[in-house]
N, C-alpha and C positions, 0 to 999 in steps of 0.2 A: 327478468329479475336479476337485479346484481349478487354477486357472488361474493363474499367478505374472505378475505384471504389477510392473514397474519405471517408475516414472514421473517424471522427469527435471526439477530446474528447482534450478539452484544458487544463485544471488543475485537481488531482494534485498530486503526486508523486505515491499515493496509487491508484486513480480510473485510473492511466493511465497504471499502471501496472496489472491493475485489467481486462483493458478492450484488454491485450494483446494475449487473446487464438483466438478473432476473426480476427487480419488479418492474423495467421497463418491456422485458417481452409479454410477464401477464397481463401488463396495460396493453399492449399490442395486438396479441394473438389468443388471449383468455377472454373469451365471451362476457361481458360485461363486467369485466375484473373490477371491486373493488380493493387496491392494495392498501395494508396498514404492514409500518415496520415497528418492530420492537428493538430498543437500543438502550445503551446507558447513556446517561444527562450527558458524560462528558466528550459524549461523541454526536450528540445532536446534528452538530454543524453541519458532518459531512454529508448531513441527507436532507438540506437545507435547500430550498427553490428547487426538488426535482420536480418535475411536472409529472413524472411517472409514481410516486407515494401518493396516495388518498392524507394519511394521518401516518405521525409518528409519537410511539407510544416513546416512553421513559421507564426506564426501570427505578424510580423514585421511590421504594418504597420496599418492604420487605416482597420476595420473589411470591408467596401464599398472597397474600394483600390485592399483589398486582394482579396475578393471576385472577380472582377472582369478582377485581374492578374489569380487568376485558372479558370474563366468560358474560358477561351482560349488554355488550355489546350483538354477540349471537355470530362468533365468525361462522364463514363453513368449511376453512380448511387453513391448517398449520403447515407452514413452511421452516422446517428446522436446519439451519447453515450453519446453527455452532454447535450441535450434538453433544449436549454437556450434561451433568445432572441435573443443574439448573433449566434445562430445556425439557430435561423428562417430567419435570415437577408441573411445568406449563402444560405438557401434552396429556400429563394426568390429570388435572384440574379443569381444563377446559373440556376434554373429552368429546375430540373430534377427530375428524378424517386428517393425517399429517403422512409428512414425508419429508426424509431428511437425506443430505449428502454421503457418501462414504469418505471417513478422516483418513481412510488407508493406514491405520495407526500398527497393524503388522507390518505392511510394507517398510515405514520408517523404520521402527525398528530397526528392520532387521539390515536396513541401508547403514542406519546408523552405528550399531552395535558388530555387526558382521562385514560390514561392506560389500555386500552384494547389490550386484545390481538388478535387484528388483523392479524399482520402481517403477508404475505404471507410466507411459509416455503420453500422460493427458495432463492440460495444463488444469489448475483448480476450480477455472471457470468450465470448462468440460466437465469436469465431477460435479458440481451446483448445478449444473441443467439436467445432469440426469437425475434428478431428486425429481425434476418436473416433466420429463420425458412422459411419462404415463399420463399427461394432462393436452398433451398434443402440443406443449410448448416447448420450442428451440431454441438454439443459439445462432442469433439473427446476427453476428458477426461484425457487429457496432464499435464491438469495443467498449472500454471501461465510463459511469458516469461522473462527473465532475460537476454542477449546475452553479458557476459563479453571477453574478449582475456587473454590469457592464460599470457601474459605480463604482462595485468593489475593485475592479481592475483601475479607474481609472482614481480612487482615492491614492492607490496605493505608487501608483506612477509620478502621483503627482509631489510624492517623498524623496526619490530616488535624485540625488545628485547628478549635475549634468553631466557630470564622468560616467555616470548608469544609464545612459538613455539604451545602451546596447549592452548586454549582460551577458553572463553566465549563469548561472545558480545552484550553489553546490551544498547538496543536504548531507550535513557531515557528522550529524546523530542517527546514534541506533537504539535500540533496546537494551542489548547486551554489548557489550567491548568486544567480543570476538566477531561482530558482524562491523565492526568502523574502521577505518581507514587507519592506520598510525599517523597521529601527528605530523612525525617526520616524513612520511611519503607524503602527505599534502602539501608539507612546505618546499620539498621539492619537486613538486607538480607543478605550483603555481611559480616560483620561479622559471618554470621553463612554459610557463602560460602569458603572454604578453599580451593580456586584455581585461577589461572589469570584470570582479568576481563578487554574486554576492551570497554569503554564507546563512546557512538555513537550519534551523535544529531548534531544540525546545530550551529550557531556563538549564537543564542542565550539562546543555554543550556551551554555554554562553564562555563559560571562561578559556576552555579551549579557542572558541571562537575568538574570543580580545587577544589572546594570545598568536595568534594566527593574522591577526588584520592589522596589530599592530607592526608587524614584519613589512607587511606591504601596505602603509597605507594612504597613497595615491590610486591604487588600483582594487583591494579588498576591502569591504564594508562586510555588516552583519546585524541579521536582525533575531538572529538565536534568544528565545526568550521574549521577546519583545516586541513580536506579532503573533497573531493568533493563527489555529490552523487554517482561516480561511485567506487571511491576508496573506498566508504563505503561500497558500495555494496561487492569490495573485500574481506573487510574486513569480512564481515555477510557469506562470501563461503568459509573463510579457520576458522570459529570461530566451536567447537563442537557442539554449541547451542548457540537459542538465545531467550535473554529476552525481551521484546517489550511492548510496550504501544499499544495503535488501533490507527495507523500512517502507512505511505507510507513504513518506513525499514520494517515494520512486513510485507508486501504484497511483498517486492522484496529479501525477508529471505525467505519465501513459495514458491517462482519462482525460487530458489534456492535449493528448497526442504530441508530444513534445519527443525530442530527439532524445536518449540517455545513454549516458555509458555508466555503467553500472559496477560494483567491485564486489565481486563475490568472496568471503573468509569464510568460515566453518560450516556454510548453507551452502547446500548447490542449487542451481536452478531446475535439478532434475526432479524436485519437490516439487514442483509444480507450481512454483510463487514468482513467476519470471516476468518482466515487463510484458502485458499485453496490451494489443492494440484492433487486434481483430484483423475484418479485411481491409485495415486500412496500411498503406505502406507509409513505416515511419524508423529513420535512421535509429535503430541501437544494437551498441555491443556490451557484450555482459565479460567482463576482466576476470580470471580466476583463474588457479595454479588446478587444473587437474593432475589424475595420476598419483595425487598425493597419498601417502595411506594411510594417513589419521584424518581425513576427512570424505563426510562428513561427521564432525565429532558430536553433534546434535543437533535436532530437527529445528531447535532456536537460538540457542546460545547461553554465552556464559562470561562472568565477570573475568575470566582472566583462562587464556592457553590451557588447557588440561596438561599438554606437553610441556608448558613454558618456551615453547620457541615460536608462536603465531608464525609459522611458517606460512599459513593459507592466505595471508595478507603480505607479510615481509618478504616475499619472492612473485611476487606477481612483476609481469612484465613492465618494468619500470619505462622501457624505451618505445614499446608500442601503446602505451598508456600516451605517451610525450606523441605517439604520432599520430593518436587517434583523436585526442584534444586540438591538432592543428587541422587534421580535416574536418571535424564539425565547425571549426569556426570558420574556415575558411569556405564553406557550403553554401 
């Protein structure tokens, strides 16, 4: 008899991609797993052709509503990965057997506020498997899921100017400002980068992005705003390598198994949100000013320096940046 398993993680581009190696071990390792995920509309995509999802639900509708459209379905058990109010209202409603992750939300803190180093040394996909440890399932060491069609990659190839046949791809939007690159350090990046570049981010990196591409533009294009997450995604599986900020492209570049070098500001990686790849070996280095003593200044970020000196971006090693960019290309 199949088992109906609901598995919970509403936003956001990176933790949904983050939390994708468990519905594929329940299809694996859970006796007749049938999986169903709950998302919001404007994340659909990224659990689009898994072949490990049964059904994906939508949060289309008021949180009571919905709930009470899947309690009729009859799951037997709730997987909670975003441990929110909104998740307690589902596990009240439906009123079933669940189990959710630890957010470690003391630990940050006190990382954040105190600067201790607490924090546990287990990456976030380690905390999401043990929500399901007591079900006999593991962390099968896959690595992150990504599920594009061979279409989409080759629709999107087939846009790329013949200066593009050989890439880079550098996603230079974040959530917050204190998580993105300064302007100025990417224009002198790419200046000491002598090969095609193309820029990655949503409608509102675009103008940064024109501003950036028209400096170089025999070499820099952009498609910031003007593809969607899944064409980006195509884009990050036919680029060599790629450049990334700590955002959702770096998590679904890693589920890609793609090489990244990565630029850590006010986040560290010791949160547990660091490129993964599992047992698979795949080039990345993660850039960041340790040592520093205002960071980390919060577990996500913020419109503008608390201190007004972004010191945790504007002092990173500019010159091994420059020489880490010529070994992956030259790989």
């Amino acid at each position: 008899m199949q088992k109906k398993i609901l598995v919970i993680r509403f936003s956001s581009i990176g933790d949904i991609v983050l939390c994708s190696p468990i519905p594929r071990a329940l299809k694996q390792q859970y006796p007749n797993a049938e999986v169903h995920f709950l998302t919001k509309p404007g994340y659909q995509s990224l659990l689009e052709n898994n072949p490990f999802i049964d059904c994906i639900h939508l949060l289309d509708k008021h949180p009571i509503l919905k709930a009470l459209e899947l309690k009729k379905i009859g799951f037997d058990l709730l997987i909670d990965l975003h441990v929110n109010t909104r998740t307690l209202l589902f596990k009240s409603i439906l009123d079933l057997p669940s189990c959710s992750f630890s957010k470690i939300n003391l630990e940050k803190w006190i990382a954040v506020n105190l600067k201790l180093p607490i924090l546990p040394s287990l990456h976030i996909i380690e905390r999401n498997f043990k929500a399901v440890e007591h079900l006999g399932v593991y962390n099968d060491s896959k690595g992150l899921d990504f599920h594009l069609l061979d279409a989409e990659i080759e629709a999107v190839k087939s846009n790329l100017p013949s200066s593009h046949q050989q890439f880079i791809a550098w996603a230079i939007g974040a959530q917050h400002t204190t998580k993105k690159l300064p302007v100025a350090q990417i224009i002198s990046l790419i200046q000491h980068a002598d090969f095609p570049i193309v820029l990655l981010g949503g409608k509102e990196d675009a103008e940064i992005a024109n501003q950036i591409a028209n400096q170089f533009p025999k070499r820099v294009i952009h498609y910031c705003g003007k593809y969607s997450i899944r064409e980006s995604a195509a884009l990050l599986a036919l680029s060599k390598f790629v450049l990334s900020n700590d955002t959702g492209l770096m998590h679904i570049a890693a589920a890609l198994k793609k090489p990244i070098l990565s630029f850590w500001g006010n986040t560290i990686p010791a949160l547990g949100m660091s490129p993964y790849y599992g047992k698979h070996v795949v080039s990345h280095v993660m850039m960041e000013v340790k040592d520093l003593p205002c960071r980390p200044c919060s577990k996500i970020g913020f419109d503008t320096c608390p201190k007004q000196h972004f010191n945790c971006m504007k002092l990173l090693d500019m010159e091994q940046i420059y020489s880490n960019l010529n070994q992956f290309w030259q790989a």
